[in-house]
Backbone as XML, in Angstrom:
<?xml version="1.0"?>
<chain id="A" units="angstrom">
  <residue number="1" name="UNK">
    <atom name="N" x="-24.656" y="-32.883" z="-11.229"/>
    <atom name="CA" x="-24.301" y="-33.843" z="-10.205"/>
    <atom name="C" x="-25.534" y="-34.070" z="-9.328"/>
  </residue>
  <residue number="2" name="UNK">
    <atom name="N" x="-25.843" y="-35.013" z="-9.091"/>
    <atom name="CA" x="-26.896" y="-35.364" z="-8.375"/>
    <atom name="C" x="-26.656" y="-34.921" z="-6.525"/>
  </residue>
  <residue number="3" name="UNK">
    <atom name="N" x="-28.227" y="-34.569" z="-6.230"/>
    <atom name="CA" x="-27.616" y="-34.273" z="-4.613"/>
    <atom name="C" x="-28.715" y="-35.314" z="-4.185"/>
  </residue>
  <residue number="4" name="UNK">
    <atom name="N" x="-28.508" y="-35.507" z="-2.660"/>
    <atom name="CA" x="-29.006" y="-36.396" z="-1.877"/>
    <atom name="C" x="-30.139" y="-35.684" z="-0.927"/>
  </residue>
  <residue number="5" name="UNK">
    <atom name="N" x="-31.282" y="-35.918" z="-1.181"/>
    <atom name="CA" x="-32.473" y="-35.297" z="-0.837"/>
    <atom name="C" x="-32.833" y="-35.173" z="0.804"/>
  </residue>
  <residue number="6" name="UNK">
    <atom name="N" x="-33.769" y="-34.885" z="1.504"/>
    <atom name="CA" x="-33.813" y="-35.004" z="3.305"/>
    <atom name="C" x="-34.023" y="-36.388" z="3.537"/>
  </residue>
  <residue number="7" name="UNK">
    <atom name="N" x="-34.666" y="-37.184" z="2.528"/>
    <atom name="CA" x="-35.408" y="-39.013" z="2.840"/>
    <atom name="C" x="-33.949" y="-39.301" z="2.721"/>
  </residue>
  <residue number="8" name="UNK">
    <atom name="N" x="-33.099" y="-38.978" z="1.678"/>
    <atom name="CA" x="-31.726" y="-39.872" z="1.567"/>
    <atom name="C" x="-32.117" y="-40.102" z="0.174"/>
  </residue>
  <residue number="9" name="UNK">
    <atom name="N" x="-32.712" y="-39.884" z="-0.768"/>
    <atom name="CA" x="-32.996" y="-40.264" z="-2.367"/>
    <atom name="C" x="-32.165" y="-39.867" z="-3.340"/>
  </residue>
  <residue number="10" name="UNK">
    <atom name="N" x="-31.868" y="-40.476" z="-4.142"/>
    <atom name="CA" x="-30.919" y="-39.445" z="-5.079"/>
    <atom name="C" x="-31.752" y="-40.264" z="-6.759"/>
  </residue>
  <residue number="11" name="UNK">
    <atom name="N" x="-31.476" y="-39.226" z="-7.477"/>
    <atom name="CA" x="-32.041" y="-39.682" z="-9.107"/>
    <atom name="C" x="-30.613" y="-39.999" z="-9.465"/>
  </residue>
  <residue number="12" name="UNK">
    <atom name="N" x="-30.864" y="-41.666" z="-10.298"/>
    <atom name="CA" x="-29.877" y="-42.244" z="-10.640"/>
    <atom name="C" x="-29.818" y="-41.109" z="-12.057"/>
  </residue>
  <residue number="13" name="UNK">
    <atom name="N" x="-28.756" y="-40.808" z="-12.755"/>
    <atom name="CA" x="-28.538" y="-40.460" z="-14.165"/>
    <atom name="C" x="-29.411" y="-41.283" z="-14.988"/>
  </residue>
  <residue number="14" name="UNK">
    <atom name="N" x="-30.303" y="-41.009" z="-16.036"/>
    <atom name="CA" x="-30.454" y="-41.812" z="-17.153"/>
    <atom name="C" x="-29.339" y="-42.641" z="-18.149"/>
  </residue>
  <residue number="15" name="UNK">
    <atom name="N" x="-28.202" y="-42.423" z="-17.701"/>
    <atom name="CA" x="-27.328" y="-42.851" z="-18.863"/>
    <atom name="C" x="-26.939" y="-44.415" z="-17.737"/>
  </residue>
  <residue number="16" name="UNK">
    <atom name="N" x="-26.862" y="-44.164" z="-16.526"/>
    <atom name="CA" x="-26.120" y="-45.306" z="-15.922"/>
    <atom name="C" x="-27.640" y="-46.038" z="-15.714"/>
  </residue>
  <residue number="17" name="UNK">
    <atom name="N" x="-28.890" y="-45.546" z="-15.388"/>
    <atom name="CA" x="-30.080" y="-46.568" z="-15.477"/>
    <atom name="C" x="-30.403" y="-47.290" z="-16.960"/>
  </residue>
  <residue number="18" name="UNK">
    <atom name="N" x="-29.898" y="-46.520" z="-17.742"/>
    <atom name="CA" x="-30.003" y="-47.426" z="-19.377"/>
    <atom name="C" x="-29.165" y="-48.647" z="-18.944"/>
  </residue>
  <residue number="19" name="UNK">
    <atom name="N" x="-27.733" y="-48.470" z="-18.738"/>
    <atom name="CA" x="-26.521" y="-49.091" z="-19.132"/>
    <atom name="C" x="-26.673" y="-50.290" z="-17.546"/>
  </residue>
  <residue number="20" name="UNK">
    <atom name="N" x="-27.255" y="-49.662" z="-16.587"/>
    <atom name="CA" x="-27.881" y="-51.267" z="-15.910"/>
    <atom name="C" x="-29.006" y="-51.822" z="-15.618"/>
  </residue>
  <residue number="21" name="UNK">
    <atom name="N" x="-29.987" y="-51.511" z="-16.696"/>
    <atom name="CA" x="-31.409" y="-51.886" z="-17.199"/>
    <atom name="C" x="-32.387" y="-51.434" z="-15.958"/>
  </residue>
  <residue number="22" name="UNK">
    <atom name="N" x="-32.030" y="-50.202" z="-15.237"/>
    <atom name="CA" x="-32.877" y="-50.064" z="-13.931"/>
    <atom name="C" x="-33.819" y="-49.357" z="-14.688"/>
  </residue>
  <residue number="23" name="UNK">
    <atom name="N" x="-35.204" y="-50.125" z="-14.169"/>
    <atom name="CA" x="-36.561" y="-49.754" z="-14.403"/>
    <atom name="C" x="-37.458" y="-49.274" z="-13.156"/>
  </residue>
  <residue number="24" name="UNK">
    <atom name="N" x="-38.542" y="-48.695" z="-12.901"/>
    <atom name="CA" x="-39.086" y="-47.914" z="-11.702"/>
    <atom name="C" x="-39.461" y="-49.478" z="-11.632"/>
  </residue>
  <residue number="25" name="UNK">
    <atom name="N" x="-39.316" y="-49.462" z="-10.057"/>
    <atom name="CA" x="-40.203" y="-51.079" z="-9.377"/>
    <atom name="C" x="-38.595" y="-51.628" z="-8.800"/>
  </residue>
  <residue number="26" name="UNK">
    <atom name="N" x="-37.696" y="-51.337" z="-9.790"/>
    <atom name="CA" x="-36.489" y="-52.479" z="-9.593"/>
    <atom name="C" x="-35.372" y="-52.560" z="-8.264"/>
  </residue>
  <residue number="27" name="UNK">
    <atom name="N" x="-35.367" y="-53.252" z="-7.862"/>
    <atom name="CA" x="-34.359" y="-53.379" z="-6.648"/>
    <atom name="C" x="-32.954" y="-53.432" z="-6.880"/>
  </residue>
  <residue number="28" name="UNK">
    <atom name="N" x="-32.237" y="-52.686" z="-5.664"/>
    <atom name="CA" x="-30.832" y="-52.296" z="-6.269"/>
    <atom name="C" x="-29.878" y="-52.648" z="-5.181"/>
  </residue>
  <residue number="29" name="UNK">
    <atom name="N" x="-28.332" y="-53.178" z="-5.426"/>
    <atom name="CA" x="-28.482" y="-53.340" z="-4.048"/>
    <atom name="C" x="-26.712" y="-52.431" z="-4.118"/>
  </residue>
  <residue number="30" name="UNK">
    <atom name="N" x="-26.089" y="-52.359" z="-3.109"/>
    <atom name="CA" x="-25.632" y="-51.317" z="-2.963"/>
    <atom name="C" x="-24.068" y="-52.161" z="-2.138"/>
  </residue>
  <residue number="31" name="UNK">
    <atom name="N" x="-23.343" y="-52.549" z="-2.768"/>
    <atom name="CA" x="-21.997" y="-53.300" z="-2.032"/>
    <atom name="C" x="-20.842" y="-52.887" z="-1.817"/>
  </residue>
  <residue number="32" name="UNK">
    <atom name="N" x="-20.034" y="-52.601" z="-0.648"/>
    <atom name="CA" x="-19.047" y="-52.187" z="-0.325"/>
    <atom name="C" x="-17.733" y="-52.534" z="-0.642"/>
  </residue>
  <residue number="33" name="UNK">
    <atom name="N" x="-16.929" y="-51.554" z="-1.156"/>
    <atom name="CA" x="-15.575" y="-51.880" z="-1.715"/>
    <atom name="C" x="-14.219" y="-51.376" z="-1.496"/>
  </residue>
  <residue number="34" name="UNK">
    <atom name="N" x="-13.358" y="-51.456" z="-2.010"/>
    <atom name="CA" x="-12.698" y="-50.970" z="-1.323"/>
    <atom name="C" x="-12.085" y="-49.272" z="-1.149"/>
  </residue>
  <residue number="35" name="UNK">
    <atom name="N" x="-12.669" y="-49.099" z="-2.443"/>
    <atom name="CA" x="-12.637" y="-47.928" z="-3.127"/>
    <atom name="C" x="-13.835" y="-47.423" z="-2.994"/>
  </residue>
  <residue number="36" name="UNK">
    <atom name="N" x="-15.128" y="-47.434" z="-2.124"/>
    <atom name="CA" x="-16.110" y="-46.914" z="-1.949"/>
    <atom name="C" x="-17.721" y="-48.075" z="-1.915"/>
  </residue>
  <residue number="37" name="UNK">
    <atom name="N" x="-18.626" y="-47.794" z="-2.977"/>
    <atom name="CA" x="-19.731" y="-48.791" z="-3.237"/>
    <atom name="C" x="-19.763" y="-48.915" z="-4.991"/>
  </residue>
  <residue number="38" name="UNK">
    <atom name="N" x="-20.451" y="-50.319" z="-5.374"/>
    <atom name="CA" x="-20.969" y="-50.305" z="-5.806"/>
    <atom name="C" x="-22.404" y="-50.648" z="-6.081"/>
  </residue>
  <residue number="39" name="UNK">
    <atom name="N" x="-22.973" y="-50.059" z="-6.952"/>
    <atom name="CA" x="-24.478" y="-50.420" z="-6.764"/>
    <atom name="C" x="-24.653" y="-51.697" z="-8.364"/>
  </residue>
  <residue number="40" name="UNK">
    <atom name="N" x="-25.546" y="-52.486" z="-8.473"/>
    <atom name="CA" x="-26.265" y="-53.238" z="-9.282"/>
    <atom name="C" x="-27.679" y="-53.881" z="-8.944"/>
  </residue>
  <residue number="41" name="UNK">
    <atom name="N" x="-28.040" y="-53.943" z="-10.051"/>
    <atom name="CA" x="-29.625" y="-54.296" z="-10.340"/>
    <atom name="C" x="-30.073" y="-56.095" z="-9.693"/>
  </residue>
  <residue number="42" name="UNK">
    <atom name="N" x="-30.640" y="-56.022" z="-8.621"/>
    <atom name="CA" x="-30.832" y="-57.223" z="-8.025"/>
    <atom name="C" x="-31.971" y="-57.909" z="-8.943"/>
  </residue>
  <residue number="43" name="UNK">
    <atom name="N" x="-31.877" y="-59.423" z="-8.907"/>
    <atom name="CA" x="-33.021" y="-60.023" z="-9.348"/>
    <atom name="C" x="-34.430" y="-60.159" z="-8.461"/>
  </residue>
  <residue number="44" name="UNK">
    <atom name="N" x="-35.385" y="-60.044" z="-9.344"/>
    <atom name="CA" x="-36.838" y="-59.941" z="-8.421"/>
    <atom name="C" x="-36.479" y="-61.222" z="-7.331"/>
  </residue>
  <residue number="45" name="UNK">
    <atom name="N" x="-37.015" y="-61.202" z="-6.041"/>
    <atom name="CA" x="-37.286" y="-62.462" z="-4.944"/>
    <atom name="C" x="-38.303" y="-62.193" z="-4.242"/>
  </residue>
  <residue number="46" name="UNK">
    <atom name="N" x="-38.471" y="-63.244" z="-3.879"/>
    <atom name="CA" x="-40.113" y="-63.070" z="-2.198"/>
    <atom name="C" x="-39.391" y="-62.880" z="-1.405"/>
  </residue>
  <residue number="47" name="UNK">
    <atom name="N" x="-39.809" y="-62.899" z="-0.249"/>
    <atom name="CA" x="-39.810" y="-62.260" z="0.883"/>
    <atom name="C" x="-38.569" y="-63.273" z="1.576"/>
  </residue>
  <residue number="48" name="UNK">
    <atom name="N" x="-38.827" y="-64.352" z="1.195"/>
    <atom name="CA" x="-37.825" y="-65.819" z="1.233"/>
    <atom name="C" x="-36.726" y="-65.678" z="0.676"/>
  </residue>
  <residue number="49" name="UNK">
    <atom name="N" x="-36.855" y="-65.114" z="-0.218"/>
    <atom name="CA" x="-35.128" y="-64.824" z="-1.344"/>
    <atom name="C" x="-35.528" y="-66.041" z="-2.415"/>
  </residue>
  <residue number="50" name="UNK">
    <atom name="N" x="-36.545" y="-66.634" z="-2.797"/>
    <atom name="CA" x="-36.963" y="-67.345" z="-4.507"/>
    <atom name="C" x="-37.516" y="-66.689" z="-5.248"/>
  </residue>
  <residue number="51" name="UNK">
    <atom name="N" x="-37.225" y="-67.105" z="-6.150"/>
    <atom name="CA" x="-37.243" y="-66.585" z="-7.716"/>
    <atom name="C" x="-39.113" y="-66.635" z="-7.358"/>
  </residue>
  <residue number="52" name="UNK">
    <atom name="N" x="-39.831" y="-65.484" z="-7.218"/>
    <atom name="CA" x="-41.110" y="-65.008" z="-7.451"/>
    <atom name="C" x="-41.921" y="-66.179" z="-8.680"/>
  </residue>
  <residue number="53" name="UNK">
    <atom name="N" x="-40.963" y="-66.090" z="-10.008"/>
    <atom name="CA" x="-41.755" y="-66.414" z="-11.367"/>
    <atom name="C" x="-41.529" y="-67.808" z="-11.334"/>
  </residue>
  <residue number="54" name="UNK">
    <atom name="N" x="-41.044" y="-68.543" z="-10.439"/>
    <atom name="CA" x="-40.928" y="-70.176" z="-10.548"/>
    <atom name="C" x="-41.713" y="-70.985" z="-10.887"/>
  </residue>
  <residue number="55" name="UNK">
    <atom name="N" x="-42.971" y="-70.754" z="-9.933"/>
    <atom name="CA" x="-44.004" y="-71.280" z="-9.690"/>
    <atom name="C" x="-44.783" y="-71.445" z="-10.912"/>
  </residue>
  <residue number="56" name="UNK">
    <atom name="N" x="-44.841" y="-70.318" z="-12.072"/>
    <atom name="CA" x="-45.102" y="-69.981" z="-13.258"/>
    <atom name="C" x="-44.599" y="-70.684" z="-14.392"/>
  </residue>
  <residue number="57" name="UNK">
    <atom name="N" x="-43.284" y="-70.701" z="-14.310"/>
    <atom name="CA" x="-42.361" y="-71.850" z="-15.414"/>
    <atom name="C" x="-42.969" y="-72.918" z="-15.902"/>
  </residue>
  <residue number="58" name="UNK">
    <atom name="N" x="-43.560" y="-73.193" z="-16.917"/>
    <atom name="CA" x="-43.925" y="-74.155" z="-17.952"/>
    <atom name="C" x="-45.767" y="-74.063" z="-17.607"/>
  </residue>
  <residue number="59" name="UNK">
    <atom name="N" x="-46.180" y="-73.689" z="-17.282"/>
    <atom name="CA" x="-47.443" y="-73.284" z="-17.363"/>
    <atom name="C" x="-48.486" y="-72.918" z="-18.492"/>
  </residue>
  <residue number="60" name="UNK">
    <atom name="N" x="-47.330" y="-72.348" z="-19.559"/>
    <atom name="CA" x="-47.914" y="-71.704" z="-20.256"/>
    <atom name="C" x="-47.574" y="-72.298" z="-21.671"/>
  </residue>
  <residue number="61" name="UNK">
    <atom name="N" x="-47.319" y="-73.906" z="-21.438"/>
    <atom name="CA" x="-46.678" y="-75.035" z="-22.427"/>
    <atom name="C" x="-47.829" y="-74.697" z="-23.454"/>
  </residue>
  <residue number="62" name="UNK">
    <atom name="N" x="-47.751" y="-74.632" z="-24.861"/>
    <atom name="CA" x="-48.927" y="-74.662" z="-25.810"/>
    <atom name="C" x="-47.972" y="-74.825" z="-27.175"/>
  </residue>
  <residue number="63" name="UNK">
    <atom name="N" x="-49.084" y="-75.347" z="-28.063"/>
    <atom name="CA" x="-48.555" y="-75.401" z="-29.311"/>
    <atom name="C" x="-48.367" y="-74.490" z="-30.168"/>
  </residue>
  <residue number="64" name="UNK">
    <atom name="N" x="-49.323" y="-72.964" z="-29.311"/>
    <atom name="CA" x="-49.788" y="-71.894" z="-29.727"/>
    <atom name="C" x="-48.670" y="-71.034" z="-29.945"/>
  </residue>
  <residue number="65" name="UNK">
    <atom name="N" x="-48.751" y="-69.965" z="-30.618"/>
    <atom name="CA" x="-48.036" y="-69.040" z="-30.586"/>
    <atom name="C" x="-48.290" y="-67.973" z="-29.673"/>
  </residue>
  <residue number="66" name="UNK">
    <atom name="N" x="-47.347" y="-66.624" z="-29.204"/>
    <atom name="CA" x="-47.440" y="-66.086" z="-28.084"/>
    <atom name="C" x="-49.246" y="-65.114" z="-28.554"/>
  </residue>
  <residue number="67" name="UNK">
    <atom name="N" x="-48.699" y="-64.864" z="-30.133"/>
    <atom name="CA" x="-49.820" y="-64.074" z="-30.225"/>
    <atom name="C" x="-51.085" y="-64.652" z="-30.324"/>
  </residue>
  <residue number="68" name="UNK">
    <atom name="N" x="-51.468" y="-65.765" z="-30.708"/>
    <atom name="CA" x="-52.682" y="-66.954" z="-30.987"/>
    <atom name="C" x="-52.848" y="-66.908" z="-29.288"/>
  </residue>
  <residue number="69" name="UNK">
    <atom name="N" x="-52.350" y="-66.941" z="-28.465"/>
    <atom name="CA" x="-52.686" y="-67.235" z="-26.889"/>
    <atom name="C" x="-53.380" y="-65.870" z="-26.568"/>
  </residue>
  <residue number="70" name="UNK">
    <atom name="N" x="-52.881" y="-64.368" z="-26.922"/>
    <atom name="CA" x="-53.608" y="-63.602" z="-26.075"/>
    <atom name="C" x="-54.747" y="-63.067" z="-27.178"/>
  </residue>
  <residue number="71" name="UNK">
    <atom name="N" x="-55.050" y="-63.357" z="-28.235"/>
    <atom name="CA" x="-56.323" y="-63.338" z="-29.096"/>
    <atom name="C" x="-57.177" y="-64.382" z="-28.757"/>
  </residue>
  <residue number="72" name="UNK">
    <atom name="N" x="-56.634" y="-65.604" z="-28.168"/>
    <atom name="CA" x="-57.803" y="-66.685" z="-27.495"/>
    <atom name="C" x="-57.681" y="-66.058" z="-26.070"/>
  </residue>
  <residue number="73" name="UNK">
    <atom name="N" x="-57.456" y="-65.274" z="-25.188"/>
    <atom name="CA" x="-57.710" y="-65.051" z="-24.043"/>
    <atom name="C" x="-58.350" y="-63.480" z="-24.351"/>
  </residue>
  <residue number="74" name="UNK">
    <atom name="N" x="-58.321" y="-63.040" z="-24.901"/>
    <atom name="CA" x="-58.802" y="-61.921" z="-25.007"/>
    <atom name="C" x="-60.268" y="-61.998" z="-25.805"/>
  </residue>
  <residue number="75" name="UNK">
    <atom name="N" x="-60.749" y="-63.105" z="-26.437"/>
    <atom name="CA" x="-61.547" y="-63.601" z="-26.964"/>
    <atom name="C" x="-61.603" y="-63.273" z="-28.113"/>
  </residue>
  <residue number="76" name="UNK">
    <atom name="N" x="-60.750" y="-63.015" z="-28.700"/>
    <atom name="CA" x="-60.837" y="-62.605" z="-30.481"/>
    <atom name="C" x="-60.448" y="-63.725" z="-31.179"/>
  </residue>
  <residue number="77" name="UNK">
    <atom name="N" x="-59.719" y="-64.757" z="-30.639"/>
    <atom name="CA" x="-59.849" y="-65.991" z="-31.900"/>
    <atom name="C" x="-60.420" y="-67.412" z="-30.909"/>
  </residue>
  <residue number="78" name="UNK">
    <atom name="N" x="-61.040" y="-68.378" z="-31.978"/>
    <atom name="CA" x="-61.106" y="-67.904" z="-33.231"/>
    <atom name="C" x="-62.457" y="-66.659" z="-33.706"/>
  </residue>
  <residue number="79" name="UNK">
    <atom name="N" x="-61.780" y="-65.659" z="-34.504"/>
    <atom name="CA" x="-62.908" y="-65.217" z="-35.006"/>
    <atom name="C" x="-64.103" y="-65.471" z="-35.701"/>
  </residue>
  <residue number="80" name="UNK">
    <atom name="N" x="-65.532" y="-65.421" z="-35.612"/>
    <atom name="CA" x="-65.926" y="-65.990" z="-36.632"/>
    <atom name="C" x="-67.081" y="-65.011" z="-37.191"/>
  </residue>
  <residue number="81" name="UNK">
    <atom name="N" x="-66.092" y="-64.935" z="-38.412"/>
    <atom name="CA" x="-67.082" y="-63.482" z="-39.402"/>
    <atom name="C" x="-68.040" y="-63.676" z="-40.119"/>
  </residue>
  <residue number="82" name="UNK">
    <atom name="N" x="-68.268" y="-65.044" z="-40.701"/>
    <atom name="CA" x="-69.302" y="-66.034" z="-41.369"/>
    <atom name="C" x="-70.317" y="-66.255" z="-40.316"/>
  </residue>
  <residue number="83" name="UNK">
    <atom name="N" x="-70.473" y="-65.472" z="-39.041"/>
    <atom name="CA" x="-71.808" y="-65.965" z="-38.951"/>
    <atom name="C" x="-72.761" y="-65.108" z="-38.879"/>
  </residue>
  <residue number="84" name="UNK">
    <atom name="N" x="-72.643" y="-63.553" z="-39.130"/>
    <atom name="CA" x="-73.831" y="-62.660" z="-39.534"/>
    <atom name="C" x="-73.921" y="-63.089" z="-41.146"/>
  </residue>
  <residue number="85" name="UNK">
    <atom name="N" x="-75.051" y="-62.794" z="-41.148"/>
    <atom name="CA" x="-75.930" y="-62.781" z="-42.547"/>
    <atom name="C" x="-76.323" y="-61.251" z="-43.220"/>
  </residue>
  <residue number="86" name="UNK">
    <atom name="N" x="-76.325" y="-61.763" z="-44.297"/>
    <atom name="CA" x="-76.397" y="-59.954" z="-44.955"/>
    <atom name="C" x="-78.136" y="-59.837" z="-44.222"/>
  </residue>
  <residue number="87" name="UNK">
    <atom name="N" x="-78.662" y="-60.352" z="-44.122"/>
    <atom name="CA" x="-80.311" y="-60.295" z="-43.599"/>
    <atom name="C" x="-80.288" y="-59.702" z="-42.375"/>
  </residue>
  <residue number="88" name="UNK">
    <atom name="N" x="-78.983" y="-60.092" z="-41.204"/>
    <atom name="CA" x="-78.799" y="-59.618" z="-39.881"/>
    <atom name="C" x="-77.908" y="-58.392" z="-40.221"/>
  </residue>
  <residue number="89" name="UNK">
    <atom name="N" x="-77.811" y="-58.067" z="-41.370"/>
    <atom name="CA" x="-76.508" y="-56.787" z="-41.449"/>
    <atom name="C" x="-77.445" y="-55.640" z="-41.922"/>
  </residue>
  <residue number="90" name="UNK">
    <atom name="N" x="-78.550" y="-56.172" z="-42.821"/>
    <atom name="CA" x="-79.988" y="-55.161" z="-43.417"/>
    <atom name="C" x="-80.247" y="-54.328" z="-42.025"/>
  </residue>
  <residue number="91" name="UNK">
    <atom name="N" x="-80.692" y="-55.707" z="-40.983"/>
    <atom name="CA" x="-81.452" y="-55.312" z="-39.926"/>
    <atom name="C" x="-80.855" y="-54.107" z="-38.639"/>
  </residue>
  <residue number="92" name="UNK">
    <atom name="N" x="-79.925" y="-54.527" z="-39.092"/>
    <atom name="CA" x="-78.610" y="-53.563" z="-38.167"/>
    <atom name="C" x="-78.698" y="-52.044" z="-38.503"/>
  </residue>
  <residue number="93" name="UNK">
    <atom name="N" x="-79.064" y="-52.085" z="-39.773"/>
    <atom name="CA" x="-78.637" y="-50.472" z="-40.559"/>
    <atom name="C" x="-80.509" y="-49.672" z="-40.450"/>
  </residue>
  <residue number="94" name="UNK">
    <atom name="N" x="-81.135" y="-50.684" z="-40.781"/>
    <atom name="CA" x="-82.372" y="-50.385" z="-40.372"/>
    <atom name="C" x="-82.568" y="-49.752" z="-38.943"/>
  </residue>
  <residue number="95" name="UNK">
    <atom name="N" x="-82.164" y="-50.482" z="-38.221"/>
    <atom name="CA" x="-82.399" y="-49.927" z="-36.789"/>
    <atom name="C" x="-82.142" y="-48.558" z="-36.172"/>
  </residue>
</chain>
């Protein structure tokens, strides 16, 4: 059974943080009933109460695929392996 620490903290169970997707970072909010509280997993907001990721929505429009986007941002595509020469590959091993 979980106890309630001097700050007021308590460790949720792993079985009820699976079963309401609570992840470390996540906000929870805690509602009164009649039969006591319940708690559930709030959606991210600013400081305002909007959706944080709005601003973001369609930004990232491409013809690309998710993985073709972070191999061109990461600079690996396009790759291009045709442009050493076995002459620059001699010189490499030489060195």
């Amino acid at each position: 059974m979980p106890r309630v620490t001097t700050k007021g903290q308590v460790t949720i169970p792993k079985e009820i943080r699976d079963a309401l997707g609570i992840e470390p970072g996540d906000e929870l909010a805690f509602e009164e009933t009649d039969s006591g509280y319940t708690i559930r997993k709030e959606e991210p907001t600013t400081a305002e109460g909007d959706d944080p990721f709005e601003k973001y929505r369609g930004s990232a429009e491409s013809d690309e695929t998710m993985p073709e986007r972070m191999r061109r941002l990461r600079g690996e595509y396009p790759r291009d392996v045709d442009d050493e020469t076995d002459e620059d590959a001699d010189s490499e091993v030489e060195a």
